[in-house]
C-alpha positions as CSV (number, residue, x, y, z in Angstrom):
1,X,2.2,22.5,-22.0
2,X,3.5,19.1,-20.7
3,X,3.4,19.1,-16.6
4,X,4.9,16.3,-14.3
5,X,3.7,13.9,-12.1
6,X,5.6,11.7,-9.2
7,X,6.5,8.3,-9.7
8,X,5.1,5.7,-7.5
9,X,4.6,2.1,-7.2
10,X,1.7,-0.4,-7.8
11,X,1.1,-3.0,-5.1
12,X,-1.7,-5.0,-3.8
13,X,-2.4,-4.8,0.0
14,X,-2.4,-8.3,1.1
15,X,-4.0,-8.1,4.2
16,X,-1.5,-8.7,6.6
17,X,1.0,-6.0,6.6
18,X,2.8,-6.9,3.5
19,X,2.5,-5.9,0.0
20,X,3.1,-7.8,-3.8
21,X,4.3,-5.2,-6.6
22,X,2.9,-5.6,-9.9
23,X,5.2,-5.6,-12.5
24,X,4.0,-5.0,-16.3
25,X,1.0,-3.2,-15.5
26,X,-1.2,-1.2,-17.2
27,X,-2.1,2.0,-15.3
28,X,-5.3,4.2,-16.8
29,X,-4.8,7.6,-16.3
30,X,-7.6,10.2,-15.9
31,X,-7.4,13.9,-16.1
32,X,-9.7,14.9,-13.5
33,X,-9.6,19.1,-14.5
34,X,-10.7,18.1,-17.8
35,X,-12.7,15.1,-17.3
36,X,-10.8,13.2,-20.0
37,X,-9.1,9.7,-20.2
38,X,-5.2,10.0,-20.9
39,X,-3.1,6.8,-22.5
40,X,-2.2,4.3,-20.1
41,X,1.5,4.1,-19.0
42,X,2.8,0.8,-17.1
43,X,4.9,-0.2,-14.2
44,X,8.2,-2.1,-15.0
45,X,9.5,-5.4,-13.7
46,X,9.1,-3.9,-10.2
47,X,5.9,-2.6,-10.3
48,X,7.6,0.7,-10.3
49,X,5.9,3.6,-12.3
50,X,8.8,6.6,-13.0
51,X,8.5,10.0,-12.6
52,X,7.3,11.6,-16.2
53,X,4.9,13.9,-18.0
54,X,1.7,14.3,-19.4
55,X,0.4,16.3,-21.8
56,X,-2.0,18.4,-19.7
57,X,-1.3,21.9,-18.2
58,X,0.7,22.2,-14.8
59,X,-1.6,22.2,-11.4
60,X,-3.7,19.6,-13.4
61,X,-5.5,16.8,-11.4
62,X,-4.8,13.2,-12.4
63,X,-6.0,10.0,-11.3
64,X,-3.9,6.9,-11.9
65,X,-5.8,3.9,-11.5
66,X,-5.5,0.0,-12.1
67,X,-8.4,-2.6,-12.1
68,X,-7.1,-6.2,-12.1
69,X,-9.2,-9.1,-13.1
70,X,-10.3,-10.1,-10.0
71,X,-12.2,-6.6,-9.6
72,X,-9.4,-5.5,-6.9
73,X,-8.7,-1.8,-7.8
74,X,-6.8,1.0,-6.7
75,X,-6.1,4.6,-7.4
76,X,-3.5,7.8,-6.8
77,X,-4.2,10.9,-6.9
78,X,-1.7,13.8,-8.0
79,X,-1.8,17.7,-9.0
80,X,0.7,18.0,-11.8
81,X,3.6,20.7,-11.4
């Protein structure tokens, strides 16, 4: 039953055409289908996030989202295949 996602990377927008990775983040992810909250994976010392898999059936919605302290947040969207 395990389906893939993309990778991607986490970065903050900093307002002026440039963007900071976040490296050793936490990133919640959501199975929208199914309405239920999957364990977090991180980025690594790049702020990269790799291609993988989740547990979930393929053409599943997922939303991977981080919050940071300061209330900025961000999320991605993906269909899993």
């Amino acid at each position: 039953m395990p389906s893939n996602y993309l990778g991607f990377d986490v970065l903050i927008d900093n307002d002026d055409g440039t963007t900071t990775p976040l490296p050793s983040q936490a990133v919640h992810v959501y199975d929208v289908t199914n309405e239920a909250a999957l364990s977090d994976i991180s980025s690594d010392a790049l702020g990269h996030v790799d291609a993988g898999s989740l547990n979930v059936a393929v053409g599943t919605a997922v939303r991977f989202h981080v919050t940071l302290p300061d209330g900025q947040c961000g999320y991605k969207d993906e269909v899993t295949t």
